[in-house]
N, C-alpha and C positions, 0 to 999 in steps of 0.2 A: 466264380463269385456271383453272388444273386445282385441284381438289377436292384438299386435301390432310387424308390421314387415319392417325394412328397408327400402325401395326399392331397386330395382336391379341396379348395373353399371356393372355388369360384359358384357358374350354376350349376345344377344340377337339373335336366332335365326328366322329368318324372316320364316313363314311357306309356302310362295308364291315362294321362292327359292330353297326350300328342297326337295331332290331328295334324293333316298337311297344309290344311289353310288357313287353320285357327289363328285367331289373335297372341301373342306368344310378347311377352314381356323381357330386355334384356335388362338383368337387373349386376350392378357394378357391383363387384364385390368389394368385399371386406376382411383382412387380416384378421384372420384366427373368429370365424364365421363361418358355416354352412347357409348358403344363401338358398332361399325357396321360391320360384318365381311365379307370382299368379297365385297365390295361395294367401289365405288370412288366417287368425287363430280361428279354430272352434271353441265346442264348451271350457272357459278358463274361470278361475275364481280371483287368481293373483294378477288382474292386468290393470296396471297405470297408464294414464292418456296425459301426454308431453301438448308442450305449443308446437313443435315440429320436429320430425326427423331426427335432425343431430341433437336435439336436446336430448331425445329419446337414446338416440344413440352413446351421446356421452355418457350419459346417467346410468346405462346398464354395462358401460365397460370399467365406469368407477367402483361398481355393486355386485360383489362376489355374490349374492343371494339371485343377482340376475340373470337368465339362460338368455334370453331374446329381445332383440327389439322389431319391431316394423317399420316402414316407411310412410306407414300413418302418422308415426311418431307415439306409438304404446312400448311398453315396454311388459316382460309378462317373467314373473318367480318362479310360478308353479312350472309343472309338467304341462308340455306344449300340447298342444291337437291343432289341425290342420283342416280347413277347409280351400273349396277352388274359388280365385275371387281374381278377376282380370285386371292386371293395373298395380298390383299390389306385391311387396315384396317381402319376405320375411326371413330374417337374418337369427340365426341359433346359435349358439357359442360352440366350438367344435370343442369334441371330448374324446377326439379316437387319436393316438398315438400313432406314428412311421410305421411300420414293417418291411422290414426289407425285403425287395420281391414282389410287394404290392400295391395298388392306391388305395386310401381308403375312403371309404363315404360314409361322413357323420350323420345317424339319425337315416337311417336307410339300412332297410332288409331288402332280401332278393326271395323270390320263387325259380324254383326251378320246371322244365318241362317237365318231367318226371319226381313226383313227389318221393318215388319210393328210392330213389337214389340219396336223397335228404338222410344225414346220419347225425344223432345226437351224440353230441361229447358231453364231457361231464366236467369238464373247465374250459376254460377262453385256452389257456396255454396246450390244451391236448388237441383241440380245433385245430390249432394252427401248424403244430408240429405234423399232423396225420396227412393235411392238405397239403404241405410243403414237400411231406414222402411223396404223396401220390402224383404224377406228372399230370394226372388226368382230370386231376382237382381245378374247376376254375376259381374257388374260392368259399372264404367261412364267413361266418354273420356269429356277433358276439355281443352279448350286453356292454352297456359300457364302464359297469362295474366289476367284469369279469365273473359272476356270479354263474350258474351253471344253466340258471334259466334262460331259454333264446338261445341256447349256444350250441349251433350244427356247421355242418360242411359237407362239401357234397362230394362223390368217389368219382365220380365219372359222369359228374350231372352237365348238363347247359341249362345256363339262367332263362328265365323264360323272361323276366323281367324285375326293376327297380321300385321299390315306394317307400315312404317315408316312414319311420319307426321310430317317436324319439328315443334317447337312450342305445339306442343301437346302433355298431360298427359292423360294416359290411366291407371286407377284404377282395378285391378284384385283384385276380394271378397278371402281372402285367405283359407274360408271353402265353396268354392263352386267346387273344380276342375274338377270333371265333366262337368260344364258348360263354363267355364274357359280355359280349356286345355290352362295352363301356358307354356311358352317356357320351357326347360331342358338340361343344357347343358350337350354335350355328345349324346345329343337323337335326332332324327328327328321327330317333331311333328305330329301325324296322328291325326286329327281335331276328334270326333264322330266318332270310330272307333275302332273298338274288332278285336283278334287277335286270331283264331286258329292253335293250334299245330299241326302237323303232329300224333303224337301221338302214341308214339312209333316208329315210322318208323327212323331211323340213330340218336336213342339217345335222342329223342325227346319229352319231354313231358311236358303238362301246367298245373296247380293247383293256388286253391285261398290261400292266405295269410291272417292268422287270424288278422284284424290289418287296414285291408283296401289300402291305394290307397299309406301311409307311409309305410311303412312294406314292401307292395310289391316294392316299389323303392328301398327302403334298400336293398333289397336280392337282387335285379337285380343289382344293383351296382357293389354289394361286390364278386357273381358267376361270375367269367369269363366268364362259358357255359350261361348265361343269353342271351336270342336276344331282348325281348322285355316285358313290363310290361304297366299294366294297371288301372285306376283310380278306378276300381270296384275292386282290387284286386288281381288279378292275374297275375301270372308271366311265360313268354314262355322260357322253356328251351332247346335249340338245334332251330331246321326249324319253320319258320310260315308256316303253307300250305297256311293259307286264310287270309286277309284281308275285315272282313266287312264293308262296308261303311253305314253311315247316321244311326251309333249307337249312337242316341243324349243321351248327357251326361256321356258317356264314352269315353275317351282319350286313347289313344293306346298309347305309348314311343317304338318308334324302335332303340332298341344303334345302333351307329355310327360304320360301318363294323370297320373303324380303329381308335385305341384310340386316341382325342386329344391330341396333344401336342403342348405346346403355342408357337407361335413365327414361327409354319411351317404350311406347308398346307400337307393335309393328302388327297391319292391318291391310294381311293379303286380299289381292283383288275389292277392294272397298275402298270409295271415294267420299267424301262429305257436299254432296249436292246442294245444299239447304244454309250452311253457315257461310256466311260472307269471308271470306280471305282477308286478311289485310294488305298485302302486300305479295309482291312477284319479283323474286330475280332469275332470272334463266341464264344468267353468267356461272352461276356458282356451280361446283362440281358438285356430288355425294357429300364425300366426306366433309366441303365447308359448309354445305346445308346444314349440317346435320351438326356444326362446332355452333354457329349461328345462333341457332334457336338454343340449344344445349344453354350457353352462354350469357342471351339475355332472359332474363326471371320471367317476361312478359308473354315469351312466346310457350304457347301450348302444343304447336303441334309444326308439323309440314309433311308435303309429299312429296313425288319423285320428279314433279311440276313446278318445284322452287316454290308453293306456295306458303307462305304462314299464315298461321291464325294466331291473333293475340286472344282471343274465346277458344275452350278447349273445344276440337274438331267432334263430331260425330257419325264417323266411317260406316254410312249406314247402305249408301249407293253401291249396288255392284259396277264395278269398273274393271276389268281383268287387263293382270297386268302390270295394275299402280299397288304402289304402296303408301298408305297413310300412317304417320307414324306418331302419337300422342300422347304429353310426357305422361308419366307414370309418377302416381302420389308421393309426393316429398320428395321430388328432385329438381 
C-alpha cells in the first residue's frame, strides 16, 4: 500500500534564492495556501490594495475570482508573477489535489540534472501512472488544469532543483529523497550534495544515524549543536569544512544560521549599530523573546541580546553570530 501524504501549504523554500546567510523570511501559513517567502507580485493588471493584511486576506478567501493575497495587504485575480522582495510574503490559493505516494507543491515545477531524462506525456493521468510504474521516477510536474501542455516526468532523472510556476503541480515520490531533495523548513536546500565535518577541530564531528535519512533529520532537529544533515544518513555536528558538489542522490540540509521565527525576517551575522533599542531583558529565553515582541503591535524587531526596538531595526552592522530578527509586513 502506497504511503499517502498531504501535500504541503506551509513554506516553500525556493533553492534558486537560498544563500547560507541571506535574510530569509519565516512566513505563517495558511489553510489551503501555497505560501512564497520573500517574494512580491511582478507585472499584474488584476491587483487590489486592502488597509491591511487580514482585510486582504479576508476578501480574497470570500472571492472565488481570487488566487492570492499578500501581506502587504493586495490581493491579485489575474495570473500571478513573482518577484524577490525581503520581508514580504505571498500566499496563492492551492490548486493541486493528494496523490497517494506523494507531496505535492502548488505552483512549482522542477528541473532536472539531466534534461534528456525529462519525458513528455500527453495528459496529467498518463504522467502519473508511468512515474508510479517506474521505481526510479522521483516525480511528474503537471498543469493544473490537467491539460497536456507542461506535463512531463522523469524515468530515472534527479531534480536538480524547485521554482515557482503558477498553475503548476509538481509531484515529489515520497521514498525517493535522495533524488527529490524535498524543500525543509528551517534548512537551506543543498541539491546532490555531501557534507564533511571538520572532525574534531572546535567540537566538531559527523557520523551515520542507524535509521537513515529520518532519523538523521530527527537528531538534527532536536541537537542544538547540529549544523547540517543528510539523506544517506548522517548528521554534521559543530563546522562543515567541505561541501561536495554533484553527489547525485544525496541531499545535504544545512540548518538556517538563525532559527525561524514566524511573522519576522531573521538577519544572520547582522546587528543594528545606529538605532536606539528601547529596551533589554536578558531574563527571557528564545522562544519568550520571540512570543514578546510577536505579541505587542509596537515591537518591530529584537535579537539574541533581548533587545527590542519599538522603530523597525536596520541589520546593517556585521556581528557574527547574532541574529536580528524584524517583523515582516502585515504581521
Amino acid at each position: 500500500m502506497a504511503h499517502v501524504r498531504a501535500f504541503t501549504l506551509g513554506v516553500l523554500l525556493l533553492a534558486a534564492a537560498a544563500t547560507c546567510n541571506a535574510a530569509k523570511t519565516a512566513c505563517p501559513s495558511r489553510t489551503g495556501y501555497q505560501v512564497f517567502a520573500d517574494m512580491h507580485y511582478g507585472t499584474t493588471s488584476a491587483l487590489s490594495t486592502f488597509s491591511s493584511m487580514a482585510a486582504a486576506e479576508s476578501s480574497c478567501q470570500s472571492a472565488s475570482s481570487c488566487v492570492s493575497f499578500s501581506s502587504l495587504g493586495e490581493t491579485v485575480s489575474g495570473t500571478v508573477t513573482l518577484t524577490a522582495s525581503i520581508g514580504v510574503c505571498v500566499y496563492i490559493k492551492g490548486i493541486c489535489p493528494v496523490k497517494s505516494g506523494y507531496t505535492a507543491y502548488n505552483h512549482t515545477t522542477m528541473l532536472l540534472v539531466r534534461s534528456d531524462e525529462t519525458i513528455s506525456g500527453s495528459h496529467a493521468a498518463g504522467a502519473e501512472v508511468a512515474c508510479t510504474a517506474n521505481r526510479n521516477c522521483p516525480g511528474f510536474s503537471v498543469s493544473a488544469s490537467g491539460s497536456s501542455g507542461g506535463t512531463f516526468f522523469a524515468t530515472q532523472g534527479k531534480i536538480k532543483s524547485l521554482s515557482f510556476q503558477y498553475g503548476q503541480c509538481t509531484y515529489l515520490k515520497n521514498n525517493l529523497e535522495g533524488y527529490t531533495c524535498a524543500p525543509k523548513y528551517g534548512y537551506t536546500n543543498m541539491y546532490h550534495t555531501s557534507a564533511e565535518g571538520a572532525e574534531g577541530a572546535y567540537g566538531s564531528v559527523s557520523g551515520d544515524m542507524p535509521g537513515g535519512a529520518a532519523n538523521a533529520e530527527m537528531a538534527c532537529k532536536v541537537n542544538p549543536k547540529c549544523t547540517a544533515w543528510s539523506t544517506d544518513g548522517k548528521v554534521q555536528i559543530g563546522g562543515v569544512r567541505k561541501l561536495n558538489t554533484e553527489q547525485y542522490g544525496t541531499c545535504t540540509y544545512l540548518k538556517d544560521p538563525c532559527p525561524p521565527m514566524a511573522g519576522f525576517t531573521a538577519y544572520p551575522d547582522f546587528t543594528d549599530a545606529t538605532t536606539a533599542y528601547s529596551f533589554q531583558d536578558k531574563t527571557l529565553c528564545v522562544a519568550d523573546t520571540y512570543t514578546r515582541c510577536f505579541n505587542d503591535a509596537t515591537c518591530q524587531g529584537f535579537d539574541m541580546l533581548r533587545k527590542f526596538w519599538t522603530s523597525k531595526p536596520n541589520p546593517t552592522s556585521r556581528q557574527f553570530g547574532m541574529c536580528t530578527y524584524v517583523r515582516a509586513s502585515g504581521y
